[in-house]
C-alpha positions in Angstrom: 107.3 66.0 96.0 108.8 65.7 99.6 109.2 62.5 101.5 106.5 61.7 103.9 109.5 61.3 106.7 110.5 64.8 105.6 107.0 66.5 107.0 106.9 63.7 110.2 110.6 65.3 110.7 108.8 68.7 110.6 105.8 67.9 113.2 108.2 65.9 115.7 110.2 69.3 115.3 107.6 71.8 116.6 107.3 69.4 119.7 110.5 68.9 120.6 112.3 72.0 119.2 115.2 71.6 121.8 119.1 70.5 120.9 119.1 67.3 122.8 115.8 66.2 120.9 117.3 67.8 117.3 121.2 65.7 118.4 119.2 62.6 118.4 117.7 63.2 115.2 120.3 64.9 113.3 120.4 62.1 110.7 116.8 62.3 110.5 116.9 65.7 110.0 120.3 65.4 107.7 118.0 62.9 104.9 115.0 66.2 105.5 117.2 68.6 104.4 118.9 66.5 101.4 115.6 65.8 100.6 113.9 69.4 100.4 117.6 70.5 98.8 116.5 67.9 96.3 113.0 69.5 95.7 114.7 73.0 95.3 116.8 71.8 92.9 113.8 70.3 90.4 111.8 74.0 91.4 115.2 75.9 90.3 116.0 74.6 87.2 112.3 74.6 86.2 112.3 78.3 87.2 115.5 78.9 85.5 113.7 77.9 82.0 110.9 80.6 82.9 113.1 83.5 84.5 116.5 84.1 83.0 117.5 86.3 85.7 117.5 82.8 87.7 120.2 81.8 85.4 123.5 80.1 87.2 122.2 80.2 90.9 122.8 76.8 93.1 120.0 75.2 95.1 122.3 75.7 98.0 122.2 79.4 97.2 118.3 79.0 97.7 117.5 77.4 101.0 118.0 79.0 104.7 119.7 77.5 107.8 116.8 75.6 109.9 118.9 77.3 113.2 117.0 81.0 114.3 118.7 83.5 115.0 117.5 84.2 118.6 119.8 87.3 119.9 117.2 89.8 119.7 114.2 87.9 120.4 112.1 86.3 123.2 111.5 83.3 121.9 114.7 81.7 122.4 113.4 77.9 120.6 116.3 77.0 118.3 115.0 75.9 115.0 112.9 77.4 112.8 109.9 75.1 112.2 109.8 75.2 108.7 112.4 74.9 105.5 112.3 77.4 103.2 114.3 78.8 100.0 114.4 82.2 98.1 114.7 82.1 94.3 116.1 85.7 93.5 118.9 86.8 91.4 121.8 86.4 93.4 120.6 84.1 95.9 118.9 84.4 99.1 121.2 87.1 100.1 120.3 89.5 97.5 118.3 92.7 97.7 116.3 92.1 94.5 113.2 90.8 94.2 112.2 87.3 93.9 109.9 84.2 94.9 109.7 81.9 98.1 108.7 78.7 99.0 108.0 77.0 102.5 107.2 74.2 103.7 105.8 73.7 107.2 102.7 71.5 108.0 99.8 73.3 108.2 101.9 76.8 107.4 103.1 76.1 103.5 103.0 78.3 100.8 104.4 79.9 98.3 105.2 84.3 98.1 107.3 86.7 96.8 108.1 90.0 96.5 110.2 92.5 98.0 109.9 92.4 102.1 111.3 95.7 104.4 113.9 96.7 101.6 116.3 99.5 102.7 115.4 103.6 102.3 117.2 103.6 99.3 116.0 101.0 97.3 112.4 101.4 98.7 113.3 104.9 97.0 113.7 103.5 93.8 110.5 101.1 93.8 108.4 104.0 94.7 109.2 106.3 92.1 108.8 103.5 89.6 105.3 102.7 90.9 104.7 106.6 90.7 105.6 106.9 87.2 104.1 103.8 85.8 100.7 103.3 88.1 98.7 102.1 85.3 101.0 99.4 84.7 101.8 98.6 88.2 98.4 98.1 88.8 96.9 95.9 86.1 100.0 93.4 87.2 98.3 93.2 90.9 94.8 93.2 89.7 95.1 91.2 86.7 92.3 88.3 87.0 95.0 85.0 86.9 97.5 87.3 89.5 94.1 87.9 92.0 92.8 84.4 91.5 96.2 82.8 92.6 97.6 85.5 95.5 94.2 88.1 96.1 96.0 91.7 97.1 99.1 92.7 98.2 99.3 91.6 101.9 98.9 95.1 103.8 99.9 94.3 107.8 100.2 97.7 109.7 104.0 96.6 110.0 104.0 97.0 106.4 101.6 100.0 105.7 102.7 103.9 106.4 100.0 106.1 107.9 101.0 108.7 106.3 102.1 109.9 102.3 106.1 108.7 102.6 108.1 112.3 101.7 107.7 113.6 98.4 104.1 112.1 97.6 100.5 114.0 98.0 97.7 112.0 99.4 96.1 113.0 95.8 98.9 110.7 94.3 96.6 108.0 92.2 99.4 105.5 93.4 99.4 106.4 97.0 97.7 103.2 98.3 100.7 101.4 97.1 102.9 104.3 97.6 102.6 104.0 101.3 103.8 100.1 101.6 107.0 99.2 103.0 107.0 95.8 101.4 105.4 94.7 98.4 104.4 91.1 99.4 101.8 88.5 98.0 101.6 84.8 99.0 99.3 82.1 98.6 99.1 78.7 100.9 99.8 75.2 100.0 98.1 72.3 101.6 99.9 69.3 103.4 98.6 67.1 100.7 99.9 69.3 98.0 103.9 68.6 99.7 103.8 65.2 98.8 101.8 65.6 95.5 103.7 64.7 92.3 102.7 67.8 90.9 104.0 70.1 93.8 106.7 71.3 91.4 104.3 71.8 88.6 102.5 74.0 91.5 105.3 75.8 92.9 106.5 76.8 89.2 103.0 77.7 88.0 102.6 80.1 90.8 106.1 81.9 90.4 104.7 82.3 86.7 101.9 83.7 87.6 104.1 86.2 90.2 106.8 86.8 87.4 105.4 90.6 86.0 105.2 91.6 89.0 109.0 90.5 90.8 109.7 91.9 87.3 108.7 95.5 87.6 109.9 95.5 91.3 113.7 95.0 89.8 113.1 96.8 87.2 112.6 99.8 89.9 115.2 98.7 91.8 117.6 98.7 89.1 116.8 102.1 87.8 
């Protein structure tokens, strides 16, 4: 569970997302962070015990800076309004596949996946869900998966018009063929943050997600 001054931190944050607010509160936000790297910590080494691939990594290897990166955007507002951590092999840097969680009042939840992955290793995922459909697809459409994350999130951003090079329109797979991400989340309420059984949650979800971060690795590693 998170601190109840952890998600006040949070709301004060998306009203005052400026440096001379986030300077004043930088112990505030200091005790946040400690206390969500805290949280990842318990969610990792639960994870670890479910996924071996998990095996080794560092909480500190999971969570993301709370500064944006605002070079090439238009919303120039420093700080990201959440926290959030990736548990992949590798850490949060790594191409493979793996789960997320974020915490944001009113925008929690937990995903996973494999967002915008490079030509080459979109490549490889491709032609694994070409050559083993049938399995690929009972993983997204099993009952427990569908209950827990519905379908694969399909935003045009995500979705090609058009067969990607080397696949028919006739391909059985070409629904899934034609994504550029292979993506599923499902949200968490505010109440569930500072539930004693947010970890249970977090952990049961991932479970649920595990097949299918496992067959997208599985592509990507050949």
């Amino acid at each position: 569970m998170l601190q109840a001054t952890t998600i006040k931190f949070l709301k004060d944050l998306s009203k005052n997302n400026n440096r001379e607010w986030f300077e004043k509160n930088r112990k505030v936000y200091e005790a946040a962070k400690a206390d969500y790297l805290e949280l990842v910590g318990k969610i990792l080494t639960e994870l670890q015990k479910k996924d071996a691939s998990l095996e080794g990594l560092e909480p500190k290897q999971c969570i993301f800076r709370i500064n944006r990166d605002v070079r090439f955007s238009k919303d120039k507002s420093p700080y990201k309004l959440n926290m959030g951590a990736s548990f992949s092999k590798g850490g949060k840097k790594s191409p493979s596949a793996g789960y997320y969680f974020q915490c944001q009042p009113g925008n929690s939840f937990i995903a996973g996946g494999l967002w915008m992955p490079m030509a080459p290793e979109l490549k490889k995922v491709r032609q694994e869900i070409d050559y083993s459909h049938d399995e690929f697809d009972r993983i997204v459409t099993n009952k427990k998966f569908v209950a827990q994350f519905g379908e694969l999130e399909r935003p045009k951003e995500y979705v090609l018009s058009r067969p990607p090079k080397g696949y028919e329109d006739t391909n059985p797979a070409i629904e899934y063929l034609k994504l550029k991400s292979f993506i599923v989340s499902s949200d968490f309420a505010d109440a569930d943050l500072t539930s004693k059984d947010l970890v249970k949650k977090v952990v049961a979800a991932c479970e649920t997600m595990k097949p299918f971060i496992d067959f997208l690795n599985r592509g990507l590693e050949g």
